[in-house]
Structures are given as C-alpha cells and as structure tokens.
N, C-alpha and C positions, 0 to 999 in steps of 0.2 A: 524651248519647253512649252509646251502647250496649260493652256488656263481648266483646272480640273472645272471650276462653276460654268465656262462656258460648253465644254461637254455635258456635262449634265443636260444643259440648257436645250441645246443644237444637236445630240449624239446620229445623225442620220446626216448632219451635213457634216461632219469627223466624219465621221465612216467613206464618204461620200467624196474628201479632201485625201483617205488614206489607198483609196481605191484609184483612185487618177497618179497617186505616185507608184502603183503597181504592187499594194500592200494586202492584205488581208484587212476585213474590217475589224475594230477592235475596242468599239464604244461597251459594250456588252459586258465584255470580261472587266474594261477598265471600272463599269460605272456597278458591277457586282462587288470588286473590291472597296470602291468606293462606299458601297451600301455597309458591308462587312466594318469597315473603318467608323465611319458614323454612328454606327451599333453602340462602337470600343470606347468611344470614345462619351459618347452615353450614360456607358457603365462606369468610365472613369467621374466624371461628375457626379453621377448619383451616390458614389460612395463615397466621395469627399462633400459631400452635403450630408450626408446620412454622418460623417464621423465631427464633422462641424459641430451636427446639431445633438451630438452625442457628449461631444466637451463641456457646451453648451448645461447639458442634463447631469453631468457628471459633479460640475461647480457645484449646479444646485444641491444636489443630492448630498455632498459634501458636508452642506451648509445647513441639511435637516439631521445630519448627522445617519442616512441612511446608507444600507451597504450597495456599493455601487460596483461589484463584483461583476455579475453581468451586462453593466453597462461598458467595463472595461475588456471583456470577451466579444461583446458587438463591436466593441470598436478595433481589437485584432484581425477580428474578422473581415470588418470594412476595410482595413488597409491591406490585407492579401490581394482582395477583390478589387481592389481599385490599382495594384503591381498587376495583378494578371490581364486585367483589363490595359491598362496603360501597356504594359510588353506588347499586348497584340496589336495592338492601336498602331505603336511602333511599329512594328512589322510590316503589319500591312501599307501603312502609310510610304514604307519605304518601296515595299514591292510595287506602289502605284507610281511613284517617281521616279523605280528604277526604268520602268515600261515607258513611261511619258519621255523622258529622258532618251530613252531610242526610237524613238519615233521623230521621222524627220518634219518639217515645216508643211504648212496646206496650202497648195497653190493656191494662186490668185485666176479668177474666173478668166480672165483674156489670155493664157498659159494655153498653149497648144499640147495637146493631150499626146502621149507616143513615149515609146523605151527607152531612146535614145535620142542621136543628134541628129539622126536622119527625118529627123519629127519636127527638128529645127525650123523658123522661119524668118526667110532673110526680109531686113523692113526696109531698109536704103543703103544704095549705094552713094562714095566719094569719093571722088576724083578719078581719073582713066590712067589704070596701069603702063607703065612707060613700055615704051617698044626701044630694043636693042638690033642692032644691025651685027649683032653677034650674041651667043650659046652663052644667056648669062650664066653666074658661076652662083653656087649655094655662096651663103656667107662663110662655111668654113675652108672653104677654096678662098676667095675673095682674103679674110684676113691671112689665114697660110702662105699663101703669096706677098702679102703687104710684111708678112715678116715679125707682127705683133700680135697674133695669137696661137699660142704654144699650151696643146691638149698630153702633148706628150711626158714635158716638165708636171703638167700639172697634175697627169696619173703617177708619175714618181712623185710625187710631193702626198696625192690623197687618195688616187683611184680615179674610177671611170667616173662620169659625168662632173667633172669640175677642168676649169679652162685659167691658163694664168694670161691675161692682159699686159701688153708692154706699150711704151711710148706710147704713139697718137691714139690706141684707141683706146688705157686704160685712159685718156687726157678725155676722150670721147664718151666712156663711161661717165667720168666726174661731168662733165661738160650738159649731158642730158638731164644729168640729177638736178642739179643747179637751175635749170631752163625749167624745168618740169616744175618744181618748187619755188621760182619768181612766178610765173603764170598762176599757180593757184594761191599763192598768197598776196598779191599784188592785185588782180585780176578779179579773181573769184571768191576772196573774203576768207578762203582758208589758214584757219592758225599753224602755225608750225609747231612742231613737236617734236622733241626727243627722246625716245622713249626708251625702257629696259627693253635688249634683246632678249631677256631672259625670265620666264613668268612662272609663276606656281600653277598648281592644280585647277584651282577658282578660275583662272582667269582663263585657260584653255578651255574647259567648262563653259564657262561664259559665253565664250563664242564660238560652244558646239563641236570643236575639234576632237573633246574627249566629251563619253568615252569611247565613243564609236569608229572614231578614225585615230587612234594613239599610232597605230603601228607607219601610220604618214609621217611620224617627227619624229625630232631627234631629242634624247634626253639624256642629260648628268647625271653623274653618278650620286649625286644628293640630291636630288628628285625637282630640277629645274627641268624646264623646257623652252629648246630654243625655237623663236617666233618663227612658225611657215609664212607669217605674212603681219606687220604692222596693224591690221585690222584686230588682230588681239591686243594688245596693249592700247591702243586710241578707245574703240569701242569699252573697254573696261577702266577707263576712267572716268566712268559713269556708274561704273557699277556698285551697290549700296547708295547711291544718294538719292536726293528728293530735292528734284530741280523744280526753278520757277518757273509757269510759265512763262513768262515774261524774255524769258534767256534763251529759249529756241527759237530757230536750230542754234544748236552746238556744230562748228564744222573741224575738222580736223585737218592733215596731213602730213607725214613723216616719207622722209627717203632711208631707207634701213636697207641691210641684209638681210635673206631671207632663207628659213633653212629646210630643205624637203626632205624625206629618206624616200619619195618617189616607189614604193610599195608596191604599190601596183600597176605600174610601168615598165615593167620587164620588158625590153626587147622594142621599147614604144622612143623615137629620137634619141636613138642613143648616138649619133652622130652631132658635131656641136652644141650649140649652145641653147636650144631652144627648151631643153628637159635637164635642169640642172640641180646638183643637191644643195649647192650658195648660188643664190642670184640677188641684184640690187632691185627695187619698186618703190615710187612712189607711191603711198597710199591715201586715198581719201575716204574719212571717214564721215555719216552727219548723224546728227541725234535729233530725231524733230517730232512733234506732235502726232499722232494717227492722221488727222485729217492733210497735211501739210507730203506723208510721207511719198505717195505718190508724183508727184510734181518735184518732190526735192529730187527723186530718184533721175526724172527725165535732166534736172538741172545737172546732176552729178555726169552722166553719160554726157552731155553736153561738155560737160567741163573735158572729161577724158578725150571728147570726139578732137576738142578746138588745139590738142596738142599734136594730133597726126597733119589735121590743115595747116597748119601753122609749119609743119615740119616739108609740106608737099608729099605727104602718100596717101596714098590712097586705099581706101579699108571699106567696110560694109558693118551694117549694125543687125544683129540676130536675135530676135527671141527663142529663148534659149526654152525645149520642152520642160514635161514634167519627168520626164525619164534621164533630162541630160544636167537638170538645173542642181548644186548645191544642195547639202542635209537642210541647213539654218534659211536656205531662202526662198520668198515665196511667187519673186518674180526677177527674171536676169535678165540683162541684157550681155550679149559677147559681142564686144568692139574684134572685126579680124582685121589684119593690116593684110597686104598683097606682097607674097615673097617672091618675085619673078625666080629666082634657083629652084626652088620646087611647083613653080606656076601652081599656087593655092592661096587661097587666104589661110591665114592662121591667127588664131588669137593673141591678143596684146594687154585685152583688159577685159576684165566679167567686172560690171556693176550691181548689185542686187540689193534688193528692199526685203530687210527680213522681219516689217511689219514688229510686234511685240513680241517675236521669240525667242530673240535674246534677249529682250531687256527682262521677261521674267525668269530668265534662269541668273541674269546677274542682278534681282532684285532693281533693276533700276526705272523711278517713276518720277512723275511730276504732277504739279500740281495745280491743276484748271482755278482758270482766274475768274472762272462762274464754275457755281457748285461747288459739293463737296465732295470729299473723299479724295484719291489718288486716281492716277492713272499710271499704265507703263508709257513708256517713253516709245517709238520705234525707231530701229537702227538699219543704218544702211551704209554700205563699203565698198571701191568699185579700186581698181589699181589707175593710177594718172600718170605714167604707165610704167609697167612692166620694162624695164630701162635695158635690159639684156635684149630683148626683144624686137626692142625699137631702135640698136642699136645691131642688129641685125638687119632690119629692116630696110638703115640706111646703107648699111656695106651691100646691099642684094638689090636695091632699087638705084641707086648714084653710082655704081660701080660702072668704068670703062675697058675701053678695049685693051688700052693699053697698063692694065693691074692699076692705075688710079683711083683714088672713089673720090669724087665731089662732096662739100660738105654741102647742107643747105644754107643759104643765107643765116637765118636768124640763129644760127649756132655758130659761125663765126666769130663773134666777140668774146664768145667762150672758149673757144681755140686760140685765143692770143691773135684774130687775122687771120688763121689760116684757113684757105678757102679749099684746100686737097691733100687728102694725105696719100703718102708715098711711099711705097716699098720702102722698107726702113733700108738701110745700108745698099 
C-alpha cells in the first residue's frame, strides 16, 4: 500500500515510480479524491461542532426557561449534514484505498528499467557448471529411471502438476528441508517457525497477494486460504503491532508446503517438477528498520546464495527489472541454479525488499528510540530455498551414466550415510 501523505508530498516522483513499472500516471486522480475526502471530512467536523455547541445553548436555554424549538431543528439539521458528509467521506476514502491497493510497489532507483526478463541483469556468477561425457537427462527422466518419482499415480490421485515422491528421494526431500533450516537457524540467526497453512483475508492482504492476484491460490470453502508461500504467515506476525526499536531485525524462517493454482501458466513447465500446484520452501522472512533494509536484503540473498555453495552448484545472481520484479517489491534479486537437462539457469529463490509496503497495509510499525511518533517497519522475504528445485537440481547436476546420482557430501548425514541413490528395485 502506498502512504496517501507521502503523495501528496512527492506526486511527480509517484507518478514518476508508476511509469517505470509501465503504468499510467495516477497522482492527479489520486490526490483530486484525496481533495474531495478532506472537503467530507471538514464538513463532518464542522457539524459536530456546530451540534456540540448547540447542546451546549440548548442546556442554557433550558435553564432561562426559553423555547429552544429552533435550536432543536439546527441541531436535526446538523446531524443530517454531518451522515451525508460522513457517507461521502466514506466513500471516497474508500475508493482512494481501493486504487492505492492496486497499485503495485515503486522501484527502487538502481532497478533496471524494461517489460520484462529480458531487461534482466545478470550481477555474478558461482561455480562452473559440470561437464558430462554423456546427454545429461532432465530431472524427470533422471528420477523415472531411479524408480521414485511417479507423475502418473500422482495425476490419478490429483491431476496435472503434482508429483508423488518414494524412498530415497521423498528421504531427499525431507533431508534438504532439514539442511536448509539447521543453516539458517544455527548459522544465520533465523527463528524457526511453525505457522498456519491456512490464513484469512488480512493476512493475504497484507502481503499483497489479494486483491489482485486471488485467482493465483487456492481457497476453502469457508473463505480460508492456503499459503502460496510461508512469506504470508511469517511476514504477518507483525502485522498490528508496535515494535521496539530495540527488537530489530525480527528474522524469521519456516519449511512449509506451498500451494499455487498456477493461473497464468498455462502450457508454461508442464513437464515435472519445476511448476507445481504443492511444493516444499524454505522461507526467510526479516523485519527491520528503513535505514537497515537494504543491507539486510544483501544479507538475506547471501544467506540463500551460501545453501547452493554449500551444496556444489552452481547458480548466477540477477537483478530482477521493473517489468519482471513482484506487485509488493521494490527491489529483487533471482538466485538461478544451472539445470544441465535443459542447459539453462532457472530460478531457485527471488529475494525482495518491499521497503514499507507491506507493513502499511498490515498496520505494522515501530517505534524510534530518538523522536517521536511511529514509523512503518520494512519487510523483506526471499525463499532459502525452493526445496523442489533444489532437489531437481541435485538429480540434473550429480546424475551418472550409469542411472546413479551422487549425493553431495554435506547431505549425507541426512541420508542415514548414504552417499548414492539407486534405481530402486
């Protein structure tokens, strides 16, 4: 949600934030209602002062014993005037938040300008993609072959895009979750968390998913929704309070299920596992000051980066454009891992700084240990990682000639030992 005072304030640098995301400008119309509203809201005052100060004359009047008939007619009248004022007041107030409310985040200045991903810019590369002395295989050849991943069961059980895991690699699923969540909590100072998969209205709100993208999730039949991604429940339990400074950052992280309806994906990886409607993510969430949020952001990507090293592959780090980046963020980064079966990078993790745009749509501030008054908090959320992904990554990068895949060292202990898993039967 954007700050109605700070348009006021800036409406040419809005304007100016809403044209780099490919938008029409829209300070004008916003800050006309805004005039409109202030009017309403004028008139509501004035006439709850006018019927005050009419109680006020009515007592007295009372008390001379005088008729206080048309004092009691000015004051019907004041309170009409002060409902129809107050309705529009309403109104319009709301139609200014219904507007602000679709309007996505303003980039940040170092944000490469462009429609899309081909506007993209790549910032570093890590580590040198392995070479095979054979036609590696996608990961869903790779697991189909290993015998423990089965699309077919999975479409009788739910339909296309969901996959049922057996043996070694749901053990390889659980195994990265686990890894993923000792490193940040151990390592990196993140809390763990267990959160509801399941969130109300507010809370999807909160972190912008509605109401602009509803038709992306999935919802119950008594008006739940299940989490696209851990970033909603971490991120909104902040939301309503008034934190000390003193307590930032707040860091977060949960390993959940995550649930897509993939909308607007038609036709886009509909082959395994990479585009899926249930998939596993680690998430990291931080809550930190404005002047703090930049820097946590580079820490948080760091954090994500130090789980592909750790693992041996090799990825590249992208600033993400104005035309490719997120509704709620103001600056991304996309961590791609290297799939030799598709010879591409593909993403694993988007990190992103959404500055105070969330925190003022879920009310959430703190409070400076100089000065007065409040401030919003700003939030930021990046996946540590994408577990599905990364668990592709390994079957497409460790995969041998002969249908084997190598684990990497430091996920062995998670595997009970085992250093290769093996065509099941």
């Amino acid at each position: 949600m954007h700050d109605l005072r700070w348009i006021r304030e800036h409406p040419e640098e809005f304007d100016r934030g809403l044209t780099r995301r490919g938008l029409p400008r829209g300070a004008d119309q916003i800050l006309a209602l805004d005039r409109s509203w202030r009017v309403a809201e004028t008139q509501v005052q004035e006439a709850q002062a006018r019927r005050n100060r009419a109680a006020r004359e009515i007592g007295a009047a009372k008390k001379r014993g005088e008729d206080i008939t048309p004092l009691l007619r000015q004051t019907t009248e004041d309170r009409e005037a002060e409902a129809r004022a107050g309705a529009e007041a309403a109104e319009l107030r709301a139609r200014i938040d219904e507007i602000l409310a679709s309007l996505p985040n303003l980039p940040a200045e170092e944000v490469p300008d462009g429609p899309d991903e081909t506007a993209n810019r790549v910032l570093r590369h890590h580590g040198d993609p392995p070479r095979f002395d054979f036609a590696p295989l996608s990961h869903e050849a790779v697991g189909e072959r290993l015998g423990t991943m089965d699309f077919a069961r999975a479409g009788k059980l739910s339909g296309s895009r969901f996959v049922v895991l057996r043996g070694a690699l749901a053990r390889l699923e659980r195994a990265l979750g686990q890894f993923m969540l000792d490193l940040h909590t151990t390592e990196f100072g993140y809390t763990e968390v267990s959160p509801p998969l399941l969130v109300r209205d507010d809370a999807v709100f909160g972190t912008s998913q509605l109401p602009k993208f509803a038709e992306d999730l999935f919802r119950t039949t008594d008006g739940y929704w299940l989490i696209p991604t851990a970033e909603v429940p971490l991120t909104n339990l902040v939301a309503g309070e008034l934190l000390e400074e003193s307590a930032l950052p707040l860091r977060y992280t949960a390993w959940t299920p995550c649930f897509r309806s993939e909308a607007g994906s038609a036709g886009k990886d509909t082959r395994g596992m990479i585009r899926q409607h249930q998939f596993e993510k680690v998430e990291l969430v931080s809550i930190a000051r404005p002047e703090d949020s930049a820097a946590e952001h580079e820490r948080m990507t760091a954090c994500a980066e130090e789980v592909l090293k750790r693992l041996g592959l090799a990825y590249r780090v992208v600033l993400l454009s104005t035309g490719d980046m997120g509704f709620a963020s103001q600056k991304t980064y996309d961590i791609e891992v290297w799939l030799p079966g598709q010879g591409a990078y593909r993403e694993i993790s988007s990190c992103s700084n959404c500055g105070a745009f969330q925190a003022l749509r879920m009310k959430a501030r703190y409070r400076p240990v100089k000065g007065k008054g409040t401030l919003p908090v700003h939030t930021l959320n990046g996946s540590g990682l994408a577990i599905g992904r990364t668990l592709i990554a390994i079957l497409e990068n460790f995969q041998r000639h002969n249908g084997t895949v190598a684990l990497p060292p430091l996920l062995q202990p998670y595997m009970g030992g085992q250093e290769v898993i093996e065509p099941d039967g």
